[in-house]
C-alpha positions as CSV (number, residue, x, y, z in Angstrom):
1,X,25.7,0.1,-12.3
2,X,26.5,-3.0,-10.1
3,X,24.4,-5.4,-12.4
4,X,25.8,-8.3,-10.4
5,X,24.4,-7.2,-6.9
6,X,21.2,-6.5,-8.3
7,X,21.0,-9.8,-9.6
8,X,22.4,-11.0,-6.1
9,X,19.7,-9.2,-4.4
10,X,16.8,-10.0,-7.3
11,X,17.9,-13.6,-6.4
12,X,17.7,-13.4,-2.5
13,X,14.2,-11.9,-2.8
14,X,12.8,-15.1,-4.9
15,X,14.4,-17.2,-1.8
16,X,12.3,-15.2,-0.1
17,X,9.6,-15.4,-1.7
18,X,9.7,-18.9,-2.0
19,X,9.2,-19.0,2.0
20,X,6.7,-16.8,2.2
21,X,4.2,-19.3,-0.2
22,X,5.1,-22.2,3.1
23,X,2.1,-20.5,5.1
24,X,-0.6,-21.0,2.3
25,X,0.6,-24.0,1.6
26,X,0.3,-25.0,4.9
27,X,-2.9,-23.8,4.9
28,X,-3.6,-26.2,1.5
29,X,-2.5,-29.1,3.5
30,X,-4.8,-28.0,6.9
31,X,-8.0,-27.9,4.1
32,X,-6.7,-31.1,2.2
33,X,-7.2,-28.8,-0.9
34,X,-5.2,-29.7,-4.0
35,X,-4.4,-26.9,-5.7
36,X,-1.7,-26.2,-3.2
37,X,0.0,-27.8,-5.5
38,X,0.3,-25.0,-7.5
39,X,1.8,-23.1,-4.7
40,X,4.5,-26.1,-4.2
41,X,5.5,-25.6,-7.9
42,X,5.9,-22.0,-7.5
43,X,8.2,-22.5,-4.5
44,X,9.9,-24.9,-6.5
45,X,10.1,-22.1,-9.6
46,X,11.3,-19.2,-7.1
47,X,14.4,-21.5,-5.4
48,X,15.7,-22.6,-8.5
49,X,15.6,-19.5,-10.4
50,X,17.0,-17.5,-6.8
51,X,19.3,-20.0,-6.3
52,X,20.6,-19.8,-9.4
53,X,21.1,-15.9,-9.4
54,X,23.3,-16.6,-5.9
55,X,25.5,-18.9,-7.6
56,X,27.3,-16.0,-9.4
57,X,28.6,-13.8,-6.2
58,X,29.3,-10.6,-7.2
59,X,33.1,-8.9,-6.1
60,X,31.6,-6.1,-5.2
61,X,28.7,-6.0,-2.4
62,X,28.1,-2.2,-2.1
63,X,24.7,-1.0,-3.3
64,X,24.5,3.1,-3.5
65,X,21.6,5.2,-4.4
66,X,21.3,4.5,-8.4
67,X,21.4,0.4,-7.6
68,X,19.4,0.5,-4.0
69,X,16.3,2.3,-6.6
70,X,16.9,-0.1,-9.0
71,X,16.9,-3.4,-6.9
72,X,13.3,-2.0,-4.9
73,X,11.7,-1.1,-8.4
74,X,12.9,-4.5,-9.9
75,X,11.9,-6.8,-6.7
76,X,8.3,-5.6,-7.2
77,X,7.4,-6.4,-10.4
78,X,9.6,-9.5,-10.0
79,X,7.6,-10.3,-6.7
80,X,4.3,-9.7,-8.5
81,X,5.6,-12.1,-11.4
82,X,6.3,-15.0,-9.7
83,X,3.6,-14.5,-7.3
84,X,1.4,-14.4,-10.0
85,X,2.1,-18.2,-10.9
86,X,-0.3,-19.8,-8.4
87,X,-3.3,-18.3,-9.4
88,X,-2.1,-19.5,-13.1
89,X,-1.2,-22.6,-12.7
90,X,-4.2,-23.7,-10.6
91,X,-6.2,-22.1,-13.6
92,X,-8.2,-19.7,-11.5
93,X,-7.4,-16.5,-13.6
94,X,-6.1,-18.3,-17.2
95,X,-4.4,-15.1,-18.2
96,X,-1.3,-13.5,-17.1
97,X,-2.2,-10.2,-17.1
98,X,-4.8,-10.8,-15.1
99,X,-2.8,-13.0,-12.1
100,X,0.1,-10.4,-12.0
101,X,-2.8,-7.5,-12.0
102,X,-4.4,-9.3,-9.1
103,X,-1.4,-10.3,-7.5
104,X,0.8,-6.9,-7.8
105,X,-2.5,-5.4,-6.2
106,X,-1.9,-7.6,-3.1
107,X,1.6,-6.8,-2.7
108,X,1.0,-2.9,-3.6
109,X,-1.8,-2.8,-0.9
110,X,-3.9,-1.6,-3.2
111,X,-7.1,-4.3,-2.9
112,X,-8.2,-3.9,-7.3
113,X,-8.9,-7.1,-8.2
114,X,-10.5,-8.7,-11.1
115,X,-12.3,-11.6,-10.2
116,X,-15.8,-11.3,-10.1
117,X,-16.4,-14.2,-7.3
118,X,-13.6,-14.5,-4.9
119,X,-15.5,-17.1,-3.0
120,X,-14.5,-19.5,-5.8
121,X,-11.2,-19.6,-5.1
122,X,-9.6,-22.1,-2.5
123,X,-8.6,-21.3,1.0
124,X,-5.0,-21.7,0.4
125,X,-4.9,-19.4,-2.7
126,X,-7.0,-17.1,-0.4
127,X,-4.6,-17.1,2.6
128,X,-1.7,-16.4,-0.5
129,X,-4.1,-13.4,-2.1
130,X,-4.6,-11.5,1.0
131,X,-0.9,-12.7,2.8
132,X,0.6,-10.6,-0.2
133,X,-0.9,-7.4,1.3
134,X,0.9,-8.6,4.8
135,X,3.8,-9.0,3.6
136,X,3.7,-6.0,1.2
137,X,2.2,-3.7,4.0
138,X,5.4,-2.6,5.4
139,X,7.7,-3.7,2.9
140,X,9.9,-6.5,1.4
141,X,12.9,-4.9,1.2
142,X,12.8,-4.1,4.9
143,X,12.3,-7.7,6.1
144,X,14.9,-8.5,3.7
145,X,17.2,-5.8,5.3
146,X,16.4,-7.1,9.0
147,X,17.9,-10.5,8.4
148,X,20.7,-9.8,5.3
149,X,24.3,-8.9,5.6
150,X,24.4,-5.8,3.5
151,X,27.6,-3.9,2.5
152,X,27.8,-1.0,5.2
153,X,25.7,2.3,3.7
154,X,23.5,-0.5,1.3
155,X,20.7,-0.6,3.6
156,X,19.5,2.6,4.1
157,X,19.3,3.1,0.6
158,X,17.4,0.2,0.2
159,X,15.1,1.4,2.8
160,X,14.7,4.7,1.8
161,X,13.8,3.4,-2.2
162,X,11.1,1.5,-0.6
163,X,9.2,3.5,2.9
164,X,6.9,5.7,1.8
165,X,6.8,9.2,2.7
166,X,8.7,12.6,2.1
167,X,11.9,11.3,4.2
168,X,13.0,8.4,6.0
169,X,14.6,8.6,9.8
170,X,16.3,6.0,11.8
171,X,14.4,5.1,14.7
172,X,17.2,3.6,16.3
173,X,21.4,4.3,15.6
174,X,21.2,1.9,12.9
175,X,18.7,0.5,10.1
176,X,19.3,-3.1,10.9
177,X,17.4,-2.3,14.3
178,X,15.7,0.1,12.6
179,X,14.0,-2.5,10.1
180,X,13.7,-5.3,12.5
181,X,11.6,-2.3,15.8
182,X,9.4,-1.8,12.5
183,X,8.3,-5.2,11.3
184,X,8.4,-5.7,15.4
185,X,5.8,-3.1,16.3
186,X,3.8,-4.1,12.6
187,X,3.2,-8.1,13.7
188,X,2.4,-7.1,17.1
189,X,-0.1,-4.8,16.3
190,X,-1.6,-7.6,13.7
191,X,-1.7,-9.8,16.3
192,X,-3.7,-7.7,18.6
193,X,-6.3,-7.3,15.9
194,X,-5.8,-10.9,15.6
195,X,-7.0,-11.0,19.3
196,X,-9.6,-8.9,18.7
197,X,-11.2,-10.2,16.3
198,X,-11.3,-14.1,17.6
199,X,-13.1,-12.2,20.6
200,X,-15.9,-11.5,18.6
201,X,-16.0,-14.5,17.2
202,X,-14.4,-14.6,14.0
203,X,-13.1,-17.9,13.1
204,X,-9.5,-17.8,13.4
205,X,-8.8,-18.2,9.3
206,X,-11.2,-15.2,8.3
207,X,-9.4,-13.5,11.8
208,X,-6.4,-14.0,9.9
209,X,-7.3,-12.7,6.3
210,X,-9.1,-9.8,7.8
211,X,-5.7,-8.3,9.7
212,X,-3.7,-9.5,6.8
213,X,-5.6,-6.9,4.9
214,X,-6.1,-4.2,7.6
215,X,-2.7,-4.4,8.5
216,X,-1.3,-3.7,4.8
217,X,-4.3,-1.4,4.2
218,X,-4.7,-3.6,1.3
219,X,-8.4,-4.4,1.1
220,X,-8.8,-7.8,-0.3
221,X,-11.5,-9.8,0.9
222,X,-12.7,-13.0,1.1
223,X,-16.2,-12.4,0.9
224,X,-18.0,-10.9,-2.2
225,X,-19.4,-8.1,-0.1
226,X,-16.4,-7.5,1.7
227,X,-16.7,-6.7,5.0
228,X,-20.8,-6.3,4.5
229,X,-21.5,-9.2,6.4
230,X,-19.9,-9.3,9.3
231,X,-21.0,-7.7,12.8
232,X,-21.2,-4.7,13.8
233,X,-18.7,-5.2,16.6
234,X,-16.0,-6.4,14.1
235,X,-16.9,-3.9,12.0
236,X,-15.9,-1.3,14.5
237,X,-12.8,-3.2,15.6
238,X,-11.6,-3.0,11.3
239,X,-12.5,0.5,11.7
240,X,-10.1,1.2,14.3
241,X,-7.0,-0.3,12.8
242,X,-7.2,0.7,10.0
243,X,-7.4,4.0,11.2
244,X,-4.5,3.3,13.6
245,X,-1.9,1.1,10.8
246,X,-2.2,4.6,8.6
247,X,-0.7,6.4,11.6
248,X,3.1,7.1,11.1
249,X,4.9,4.4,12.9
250,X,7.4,6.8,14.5
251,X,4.6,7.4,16.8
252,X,4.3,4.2,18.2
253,X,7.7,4.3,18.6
254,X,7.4,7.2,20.7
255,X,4.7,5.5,22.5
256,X,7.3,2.6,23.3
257,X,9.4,5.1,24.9
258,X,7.0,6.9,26.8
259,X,8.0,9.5,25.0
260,X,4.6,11.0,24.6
261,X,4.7,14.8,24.7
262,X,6.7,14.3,20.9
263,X,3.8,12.6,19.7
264,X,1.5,15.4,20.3
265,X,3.9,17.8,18.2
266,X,3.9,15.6,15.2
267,X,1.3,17.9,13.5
268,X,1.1,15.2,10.3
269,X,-0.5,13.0,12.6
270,X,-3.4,15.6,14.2
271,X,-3.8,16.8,11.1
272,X,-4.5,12.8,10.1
273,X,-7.0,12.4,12.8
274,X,-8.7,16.0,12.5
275,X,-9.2,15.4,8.5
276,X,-10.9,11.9,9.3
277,X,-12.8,13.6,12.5
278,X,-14.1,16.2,9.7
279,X,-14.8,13.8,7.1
280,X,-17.0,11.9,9.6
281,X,-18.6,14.2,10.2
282,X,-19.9,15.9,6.8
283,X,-20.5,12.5,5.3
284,X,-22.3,11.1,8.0
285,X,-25.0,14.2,8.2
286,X,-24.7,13.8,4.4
287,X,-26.0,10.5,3.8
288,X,-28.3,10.0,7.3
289,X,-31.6,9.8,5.1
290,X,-30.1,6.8,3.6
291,X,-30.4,5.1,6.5
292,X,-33.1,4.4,9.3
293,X,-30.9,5.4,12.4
294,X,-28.1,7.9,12.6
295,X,-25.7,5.4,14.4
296,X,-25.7,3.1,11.5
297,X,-24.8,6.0,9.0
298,X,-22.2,6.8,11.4
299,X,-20.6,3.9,11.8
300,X,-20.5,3.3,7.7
301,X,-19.4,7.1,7.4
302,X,-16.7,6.1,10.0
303,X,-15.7,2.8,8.0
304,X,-15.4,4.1,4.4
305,X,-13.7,6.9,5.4
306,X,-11.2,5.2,7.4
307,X,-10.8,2.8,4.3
308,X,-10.2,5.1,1.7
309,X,-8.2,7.7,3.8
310,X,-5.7,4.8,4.7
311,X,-5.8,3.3,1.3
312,X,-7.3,0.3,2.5
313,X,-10.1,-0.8,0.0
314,X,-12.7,-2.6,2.4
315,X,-16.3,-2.1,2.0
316,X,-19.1,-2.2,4.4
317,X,-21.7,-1.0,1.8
318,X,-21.9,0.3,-1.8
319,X,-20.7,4.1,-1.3
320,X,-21.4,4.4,-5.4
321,X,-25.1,5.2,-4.5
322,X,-23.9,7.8,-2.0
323,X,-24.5,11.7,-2.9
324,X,-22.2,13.3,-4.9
325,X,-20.8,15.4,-1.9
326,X,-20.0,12.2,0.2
327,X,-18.1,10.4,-3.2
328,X,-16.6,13.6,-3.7
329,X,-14.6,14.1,0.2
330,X,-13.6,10.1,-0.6
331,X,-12.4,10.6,-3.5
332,X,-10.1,13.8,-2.4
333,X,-9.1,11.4,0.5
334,X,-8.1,9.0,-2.1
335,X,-5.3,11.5,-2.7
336,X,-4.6,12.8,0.5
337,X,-4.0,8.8,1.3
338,X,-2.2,8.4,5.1
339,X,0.5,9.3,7.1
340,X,4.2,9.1,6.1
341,X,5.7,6.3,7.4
342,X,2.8,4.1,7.4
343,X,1.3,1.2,5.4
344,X,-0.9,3.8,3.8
345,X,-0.6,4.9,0.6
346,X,-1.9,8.2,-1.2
347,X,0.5,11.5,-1.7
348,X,0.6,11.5,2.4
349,X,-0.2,13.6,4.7
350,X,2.7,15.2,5.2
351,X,2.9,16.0,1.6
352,X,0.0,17.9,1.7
353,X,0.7,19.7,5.0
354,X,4.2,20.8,3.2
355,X,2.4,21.8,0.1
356,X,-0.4,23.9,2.1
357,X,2.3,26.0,4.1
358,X,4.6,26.4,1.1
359,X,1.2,28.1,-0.1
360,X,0.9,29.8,2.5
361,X,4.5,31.5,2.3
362,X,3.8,32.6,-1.4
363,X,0.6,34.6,-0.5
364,X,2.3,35.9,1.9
365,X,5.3,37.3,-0.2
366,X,3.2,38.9,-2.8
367,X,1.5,40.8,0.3
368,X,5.0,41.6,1.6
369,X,7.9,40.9,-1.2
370,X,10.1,41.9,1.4
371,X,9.0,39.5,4.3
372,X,11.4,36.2,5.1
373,X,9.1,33.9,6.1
374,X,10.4,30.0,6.6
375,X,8.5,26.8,6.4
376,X,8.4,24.9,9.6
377,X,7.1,21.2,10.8
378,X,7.1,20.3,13.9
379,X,8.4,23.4,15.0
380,X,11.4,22.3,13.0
381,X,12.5,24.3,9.7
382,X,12.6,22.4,6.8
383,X,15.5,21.9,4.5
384,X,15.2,22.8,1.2
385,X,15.9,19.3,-0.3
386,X,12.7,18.3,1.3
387,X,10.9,21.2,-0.6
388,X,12.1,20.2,-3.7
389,X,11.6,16.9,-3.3
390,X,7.9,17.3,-2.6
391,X,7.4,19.8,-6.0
392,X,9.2,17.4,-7.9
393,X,7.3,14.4,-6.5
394,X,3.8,16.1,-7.3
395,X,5.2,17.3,-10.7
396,X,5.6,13.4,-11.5
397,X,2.5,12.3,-10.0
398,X,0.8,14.4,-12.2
399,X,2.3,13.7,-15.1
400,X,1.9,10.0,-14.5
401,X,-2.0,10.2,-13.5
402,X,-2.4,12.3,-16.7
403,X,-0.9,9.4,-19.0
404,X,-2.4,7.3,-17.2
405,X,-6.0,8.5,-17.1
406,X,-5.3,9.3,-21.2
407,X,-4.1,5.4,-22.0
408,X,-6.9,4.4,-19.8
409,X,-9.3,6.2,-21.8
410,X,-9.0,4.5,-25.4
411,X,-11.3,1.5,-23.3
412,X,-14.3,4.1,-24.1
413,X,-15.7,4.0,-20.8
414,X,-17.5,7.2,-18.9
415,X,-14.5,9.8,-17.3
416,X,-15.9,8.7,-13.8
417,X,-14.7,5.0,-13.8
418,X,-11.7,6.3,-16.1
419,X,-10.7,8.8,-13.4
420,X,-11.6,6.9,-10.4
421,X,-9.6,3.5,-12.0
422,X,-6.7,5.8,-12.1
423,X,-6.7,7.2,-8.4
424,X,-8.0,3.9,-6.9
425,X,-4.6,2.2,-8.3
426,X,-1.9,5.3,-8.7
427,X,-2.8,5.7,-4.6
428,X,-3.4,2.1,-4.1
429,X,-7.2,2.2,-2.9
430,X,-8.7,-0.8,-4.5
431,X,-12.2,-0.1,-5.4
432,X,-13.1,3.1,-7.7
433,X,-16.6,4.8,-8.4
434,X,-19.2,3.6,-11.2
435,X,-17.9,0.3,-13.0
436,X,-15.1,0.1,-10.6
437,X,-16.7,0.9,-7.7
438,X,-17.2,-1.2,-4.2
439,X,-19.9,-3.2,-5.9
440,X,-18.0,-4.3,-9.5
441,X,-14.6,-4.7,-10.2
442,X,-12.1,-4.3,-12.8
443,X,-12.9,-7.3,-14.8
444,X,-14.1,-5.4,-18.1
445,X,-11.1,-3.6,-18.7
446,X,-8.8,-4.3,-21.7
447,X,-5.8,-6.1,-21.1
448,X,-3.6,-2.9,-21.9
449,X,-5.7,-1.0,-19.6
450,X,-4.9,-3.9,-16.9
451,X,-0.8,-3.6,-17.8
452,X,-0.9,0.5,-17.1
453,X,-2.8,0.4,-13.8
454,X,-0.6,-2.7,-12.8
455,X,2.4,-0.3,-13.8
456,X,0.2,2.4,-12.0
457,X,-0.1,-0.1,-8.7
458,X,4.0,-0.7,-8.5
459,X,4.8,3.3,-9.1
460,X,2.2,4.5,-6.5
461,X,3.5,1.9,-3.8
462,X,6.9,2.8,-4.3
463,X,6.1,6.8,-4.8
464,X,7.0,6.9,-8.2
465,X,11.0,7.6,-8.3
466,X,12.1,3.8,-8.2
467,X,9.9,2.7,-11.1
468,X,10.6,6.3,-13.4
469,X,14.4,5.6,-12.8
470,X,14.6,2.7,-14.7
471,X,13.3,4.6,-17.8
472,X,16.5,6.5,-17.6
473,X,19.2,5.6,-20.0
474,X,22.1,7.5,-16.9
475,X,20.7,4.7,-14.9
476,X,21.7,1.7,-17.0
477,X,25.4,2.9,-17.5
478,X,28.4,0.9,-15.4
């Protein structure tokens, strides 16, 4: 183990860090509100501690696999730390726990939170709440990549620690370009939401908070009702990206390149848009007598599913008092989660599609033992790395959403806010069912309760293997 470029790198992502608290405190300074303040000292905090960690340059500046998993698990829970500070300091959540659970849910993209009135809080600290999905939407480590000189091999196993999915690919010859045609195509695509939105006459900050959260499929809003209030028009337009930012990225890519008859081969992605097509569908002719016109139950169908499929969070209504049919297709899609390669969370599409034809050849072989039938996608066969990867992956999930739904348990609430508070953070949704649905929060939880889905939050986002190597003693060893 390199401990002395992981504490090089720990360092340059609290440099980092430290930057990316100048926009809310801008913001503080816009709104003449003082608790930016608190975000000045945290800055302040973050340089001197990163700073310090450069000081000692380590001799050797290679990262390999063991150290890239370590240095993404580590930045995570160091991010959600430190990021934590503001909402401390400025006294607006006066425990720990509950700023790093609140703050780790922004950078996870997973929209939990426990405050109970987020229209308390101050503009600045809720431009920093909801920047944290941003900036956590496509991933720290790959800005950080785009813009550091890394040891030749370093950065690709920083990148593939991090992006979430069943494999990584290059877009380009090499991950430098690779990183920075991502983050690229990510702000552009904000901005055009951006756009969007100020069209329909969103002021400019909620414009901002809105894509921040859309973008990162996070979910945090900065109204109580969430996204219950606005129009139906920006409504439609959330919809839509959310929708489109749980697409795999490759894709637009593709779409850059005109490249266009690859795109419809990528079966992960028409099997994205025919599982939200279907999902529309059922739900909407499920809950219709709920409402007085079809279009509105529609368009609510459309939203939630779009929300929960991509991992988002946002709300248009309370889809607790929905029939049990309807919760139960969003609560599978709380597991099916988004496309690989996306700011989506969830076990991915792809995933699933892998898991369904591996299925598929089993049946087959105890119809014909003899048959030799291989797994393709894309029209592509897949290697059997890949296979296993995607068994063991599952085989860890669900040992970790059984510990966790057991630890979660001892708080003595009913198994439906026990299960849901599990899935809602593991895939990094946001808001559960019952006392942790749309409507409530996850305020009443214990504070042990609060540390496991926080631990549950970091895992998920990372897919699991990052945060479960540091438990291993083989990792630790120089």
């Amino acid at each position: 183990m390199n401990y002395g470029m992981v504490l090089y790198c720990l360092g340059w992502i609290l440099n980092f860090e430290a930057l990316f608290l100048i926009p809310p405190a801008i913001c503080a300074l816009i709104y003449r509100e003082k608790d930016g303040l608190s975000l000045v000292i945290t800055m302040l905090i973050c340089l001197s501690v990163g700073m310090l960690s450069l000081f000692f340059k380590p001799k050797k500046k290679r990262l390999y696999s063991r150290e890239g998993f370590v240095v993404v698990a580590l930045s995570w829970f160091v991010l959600s730390l430190f990021g934590a500070l503001p909402m401390r300091i400025s006294g607006y959540i006066p425990h720990m726990v509950d700023a790093v659970f609140e703050i780790a849910s922004g950078f996870t993209t997973t929209g939990a939170s426990i405050l109970t009135d987020v229209e308390c809080l101050p503009r600045c600290l809720l431009f920093w709440r909801s920047f944290t999905h941003w900036i956590g939407g496509m991933g720290v480590l790959v800005f950080v990549i785009a813009i550091l000189p890394l040891a030749g091999g370093s950065d690709m196993f920083l990148m593939k620690a991090e992006s979430p999915g069943p494999s990584v690919k290059k877009l380009v010859p090499k991950v430098k370009s690779t990183a920075f045609t991502l983050y690229a195509m990510y702000i552009v695509i904000t901005l055009i939401q951006v756009l969007l939105l100020l069209l329909s006459r969103l002021p400019l900050y909620e414009s901002l908070l809105t894509a921040f959260g859309t973008a990162g499929t996070g979910g945090f809003g900065y109204l109580n009702d969430s996204m219950g209030s606005l129009t139906v028009p920006q409504q439609l337009i959330i919809t839509l990206f959310m929708i489109l930012f749980g697409v795999n990225f490759n894709a637009y890519y593709l779409i850059y390149k005109k490249r266009f008859r690859e795109i419809l081969s990528m079966s992960e992605v028409i099997a994205y848009f025919s599982i939200i097509g279907a999902a529309v569908v059922l739900i909407s002719i499920n809950i219709h007598g709920l409402y007085a016109n079809v279009g509105t139950a529609v368009k609510d169908a459309a939203f939630q599913v779009g929300s929960i499929i991509t991992t988002t969070g946002y709300s248009t209504t309370d889809f607790n008092v929905w029939p049990s049919f309807s919760k139960a297709i969003l609560v599978t899609l709380m597991f099916v989660g988004a496309c690989a390669g996306s700011t989506g969370g969830g076990i991915k599409v792809s995933r699933v599609l892998i898991m369904s034809k591996t299925l598929g050849k089993e049946i087959n072989y105890y119809i014909h033992p003899n048959s030799v039938r291989k797994i393709k996608v894309d029209g592509k066969q897949l290697e059997h790395t890949v296979l296993r990867a995607t068994n063991v992956y599952i085989c860890s999930y669900l040992f970790v959403f059984a510990a966790s739904v057991l630890l979660v348990s001892l708080d003595n609430f009913d198994l439906e806010t026990t299960f849901t508070a599990v899935a809602a953070t593991l895939n990094n949704i946001g808001p559960g069912l019952s006392r942790v649905g749309p409507a409530a929060n996850f305020s009443e939880l214990s504070l042990m309760s609060k540390v496991v889905l926080t631990f549950d939050m970091i895992a998920g986002r990372l897919e699991l293997f990052p945060v479960l190597i540091l438990f291993s003693k083989g990792t630790w060893k120089k």
